[in-house]
N, C-alpha and C positions, 0 to 999 in steps of 0.2 A: 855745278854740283861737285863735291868736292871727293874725295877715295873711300871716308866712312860713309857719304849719304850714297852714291853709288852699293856700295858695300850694301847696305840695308834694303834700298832697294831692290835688290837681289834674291837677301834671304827671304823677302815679303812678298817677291812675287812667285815661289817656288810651288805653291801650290796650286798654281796656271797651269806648271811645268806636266804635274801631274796627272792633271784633269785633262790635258790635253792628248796625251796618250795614252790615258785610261778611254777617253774617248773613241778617239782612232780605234781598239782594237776592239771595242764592243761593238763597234761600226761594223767591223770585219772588214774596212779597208786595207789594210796588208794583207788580207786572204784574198779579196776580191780582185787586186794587182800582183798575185805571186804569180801568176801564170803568163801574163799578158797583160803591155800598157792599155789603158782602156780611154776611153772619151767620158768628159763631165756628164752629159744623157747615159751613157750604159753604169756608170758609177751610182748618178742620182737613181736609174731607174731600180738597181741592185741594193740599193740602200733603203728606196723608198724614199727619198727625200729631193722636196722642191729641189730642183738646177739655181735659183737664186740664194739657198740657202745655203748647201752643200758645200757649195765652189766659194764660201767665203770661209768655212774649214779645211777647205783644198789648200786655200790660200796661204793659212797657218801651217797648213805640215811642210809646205815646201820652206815659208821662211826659218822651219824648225829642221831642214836637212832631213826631214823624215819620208817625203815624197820629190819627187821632180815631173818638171812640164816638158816633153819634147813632142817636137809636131804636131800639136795641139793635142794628144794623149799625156794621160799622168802614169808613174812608175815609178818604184821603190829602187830610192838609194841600197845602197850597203848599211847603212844604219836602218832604216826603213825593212830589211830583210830580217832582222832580228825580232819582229813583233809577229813575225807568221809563225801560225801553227804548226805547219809541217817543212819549219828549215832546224838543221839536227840542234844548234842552240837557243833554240827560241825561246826569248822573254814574255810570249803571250800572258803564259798563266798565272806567272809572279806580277802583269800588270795588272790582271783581273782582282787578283789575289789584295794587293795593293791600295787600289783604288775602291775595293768595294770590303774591304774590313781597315786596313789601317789610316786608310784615309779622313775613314770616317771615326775612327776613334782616337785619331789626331785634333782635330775638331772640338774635342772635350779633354782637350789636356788640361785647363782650365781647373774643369774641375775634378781631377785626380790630382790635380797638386793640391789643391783646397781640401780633399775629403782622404787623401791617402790610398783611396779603394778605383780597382779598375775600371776603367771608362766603358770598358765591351761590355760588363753586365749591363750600366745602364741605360746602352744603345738598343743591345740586341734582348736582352731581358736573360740572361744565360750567361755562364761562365766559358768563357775562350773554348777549352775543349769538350763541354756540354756541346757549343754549335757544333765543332769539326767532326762532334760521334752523330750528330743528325743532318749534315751537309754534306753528302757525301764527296761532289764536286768540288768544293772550298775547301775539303780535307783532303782530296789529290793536290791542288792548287799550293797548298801549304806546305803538302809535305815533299812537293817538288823543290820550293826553294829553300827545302829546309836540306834537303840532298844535296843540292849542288853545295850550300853552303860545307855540308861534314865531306865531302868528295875533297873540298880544298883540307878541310882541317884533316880527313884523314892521309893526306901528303904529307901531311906537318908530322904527325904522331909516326908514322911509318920513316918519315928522318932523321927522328929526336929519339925516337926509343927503343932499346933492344929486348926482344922478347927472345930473345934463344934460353932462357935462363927457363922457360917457363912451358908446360906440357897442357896446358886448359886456359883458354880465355873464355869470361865471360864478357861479356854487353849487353848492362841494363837498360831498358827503353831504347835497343840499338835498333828499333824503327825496320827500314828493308834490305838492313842487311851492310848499307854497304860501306862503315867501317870494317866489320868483323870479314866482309870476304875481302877485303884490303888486305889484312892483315891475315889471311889465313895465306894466299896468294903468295905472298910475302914468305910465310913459314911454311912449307909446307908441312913439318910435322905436325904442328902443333892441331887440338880439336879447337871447337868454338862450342861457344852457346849463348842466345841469343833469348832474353826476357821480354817479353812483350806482351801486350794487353790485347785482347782480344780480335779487337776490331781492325789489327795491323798482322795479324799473326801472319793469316793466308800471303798477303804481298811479301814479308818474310821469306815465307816458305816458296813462293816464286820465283825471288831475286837468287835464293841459294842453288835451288835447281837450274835457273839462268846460266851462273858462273859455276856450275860443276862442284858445288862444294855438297850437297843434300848429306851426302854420308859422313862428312865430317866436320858438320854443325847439327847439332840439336836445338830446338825452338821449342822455345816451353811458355805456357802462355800463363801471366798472372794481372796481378795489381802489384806495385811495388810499394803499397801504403798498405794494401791488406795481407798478400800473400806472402807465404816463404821463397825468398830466391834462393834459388839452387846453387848446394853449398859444392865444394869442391875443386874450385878452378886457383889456378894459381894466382891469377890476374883478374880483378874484376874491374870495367869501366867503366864511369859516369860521364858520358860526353853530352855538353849542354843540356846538362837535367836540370840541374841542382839552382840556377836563375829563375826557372818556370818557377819557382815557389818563393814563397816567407821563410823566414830562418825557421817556423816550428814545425813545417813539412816536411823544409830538407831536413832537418834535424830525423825526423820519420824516417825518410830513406836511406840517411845514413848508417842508423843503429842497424837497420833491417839488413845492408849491405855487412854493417860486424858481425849481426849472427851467422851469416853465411864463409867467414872467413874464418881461419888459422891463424896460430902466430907465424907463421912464414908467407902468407897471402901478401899482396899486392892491391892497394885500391887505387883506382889513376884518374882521378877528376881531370876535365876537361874541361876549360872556362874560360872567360875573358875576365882579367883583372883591373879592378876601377884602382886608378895610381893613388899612392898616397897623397903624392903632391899633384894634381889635374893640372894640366896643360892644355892648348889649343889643337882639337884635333883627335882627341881618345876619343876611339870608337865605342869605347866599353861605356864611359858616358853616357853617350848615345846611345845604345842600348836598353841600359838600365831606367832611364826614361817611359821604354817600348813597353819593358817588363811592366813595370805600373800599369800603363796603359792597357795592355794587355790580358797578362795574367794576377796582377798585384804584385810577380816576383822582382827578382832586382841583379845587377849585379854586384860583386862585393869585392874588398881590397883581400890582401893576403891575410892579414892581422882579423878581419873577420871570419875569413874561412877557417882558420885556426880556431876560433873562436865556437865554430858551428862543429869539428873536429874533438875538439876536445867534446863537448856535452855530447860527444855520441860516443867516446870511448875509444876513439880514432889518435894518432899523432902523425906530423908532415913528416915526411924523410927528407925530399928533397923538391926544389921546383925546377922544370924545365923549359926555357922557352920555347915551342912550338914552333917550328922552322918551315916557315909558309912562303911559298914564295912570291907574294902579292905583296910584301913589308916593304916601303920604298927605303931606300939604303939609309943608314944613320938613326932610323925610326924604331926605337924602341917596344917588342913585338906586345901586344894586350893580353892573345890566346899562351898560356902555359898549359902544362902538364904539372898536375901536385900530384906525386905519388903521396900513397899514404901507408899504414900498419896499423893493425891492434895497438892499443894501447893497454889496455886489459877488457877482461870481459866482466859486468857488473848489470847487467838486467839479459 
């Protein structure tokens, strides 16, 4: 076999990869061995499953580095520690999360590239966050790795951008918070406030009384396709909104974010950019894929966003690359910063 047939074989068995530890954790096997290595009998009898059957998925996790066998008890590697519940990084819920929505809406990429329209409605009968407002569990599950993920980006934005210039930040759809107490953290002068939709507000209001900020963040609850966002702030953010949609939603959010600004306002979109010219390896690619899949949204190059900018009455100032530090060296970063400004006002 030669380095591309290897190569292919690889990418075609990957969804083994994930079955396999999607498995494992709906098992509860990394729970059932956080404490204590255990014997195949106290494993099978905890699981409920045959001792002939069990012990040939035993078999798998160990050749997968995810279990090991000493003294005839099994016990979780250091890899294997990362899928329990109660270890402080744990990947359980982004497996759950994983295996049981993307998985399966991987499955019908097929036909979202054929029909253009997201694959979740056809699965689930519902639009992506129709489930996560009636899921209450799959919407922790989600918006956990949706945190960790803005946890990274908000390092980036906190080493790319200065805000001393500015006395009010907003954050639209800034979720639980924790961009804005990044950045409050960071400033202490400066106030915040925080747009969000109903069903996120209270965990909002949680996270700020967590980190000490309640008095100098306001939390105001709307739609940002229906409601007025609160005008006033020097600074307003869109971090990873504006993909969730089709150019005529974001288009929606964007006008709704002009009415809310000044000619001296700030808009800071927050995005991964699809290159002009693709390469082996953009993430944003990849992505933009999920968006279909997902929600129908997408991601877009710069020459688009401009595009979506202008028809909202918006123009770029400047782009900034986002200084993450997960970017392997040499590797040109996807996530920027596009400040923006009024352009004029005309609706």
């Amino acid at each position: 076999m030669d380095a591309d047939q290897t190569k292919i074989y690889q990418m075609i068995s990957g969804y083994a990869r994930t079955a396999e530890i999607y498995t494992a954790v709906k098992l509860g096997i990394p729970d059932i061995l956080s404490k204590e290595p255990k014997t195949l009998q106290e494993i099978a009898d905890e699981t409920n499953i045959d001792t002939n059957v069990i012990i040939r998925f035993l078999r798998l996790l160990i050749s997968r580095e995810i279990i090991c066998l000493k003294d005839g008890k099994y016990c979780l590697t250091n890899l294997g520690d990362l899928f329990r519940a109660d270890h402080p990084n744990s990947l359980r819920n982004l497996i759950i999360y994983v295996g049981e929505v993307q998985y399966r809406v991987g499955q019908e990429m097929y036909s979202s590239v054929k029909t253009g329209k997201p694959a979740f409605d056809k699965i689930f009968g519902m639009s992506f966050f129709d489930y996560l407002s009636k899921n209450a569990d799959m919407s922790s599950y989600f918006n956990e790795a949706m945190n960790h993920q803005a946890s990274i980006r908000t390092e980036g934005l906190i080493n790319s951008y200065d805000f001393n210039h500015a006395k009010t930040v907003l954050d639209v759809g800034g979720g639980d918070a924790t961009l804005i107490s990044s950045i409050l953290k960071n400033y202490p002068e400066l106030k915040g406030v925080v747009f969000e939709v109903s069903t996120v507000v209270d965990e909002t209001r949680r996270n700020l009384a967590k980190n000490n900020l309640k008095e100098r963040c306001d939390v105001v609850c709307g739609d940002f396709f229906k409601d007025s966002i609160p005008s006033g702030s020097d600074i307003t953010i869109l971090s990873n909104i504006l993909h969730d949609w089709e150019d005529n939603e974001a288009i929606k959010i964007l006008r709704n974010c002009n009415k809310s600004m000044n000619d001296k306002s700030k808009l800071l979109i927050i995005e991964q950019l699809i290159p002009e010219i693709v390469t082996p390896g953009s993430s944003a690619v990849g992505s933009d894929m999920s968006m279909l899949l997902l929600t129908g949204g997408r991601e877009r190059s710069l020459s688009e966003y401009e595009e979506l900018l202008d028809e909202s009455g918006l123009t770029l100032s400047k782009v900034i690359p986002l200084a993450l530090s997960n970017i392997p060296e040499g590797k040109k970063p996807d996530w920027v910063i596009m400040e923006c400004k009024q352009k004029e006002k005309n609706f």
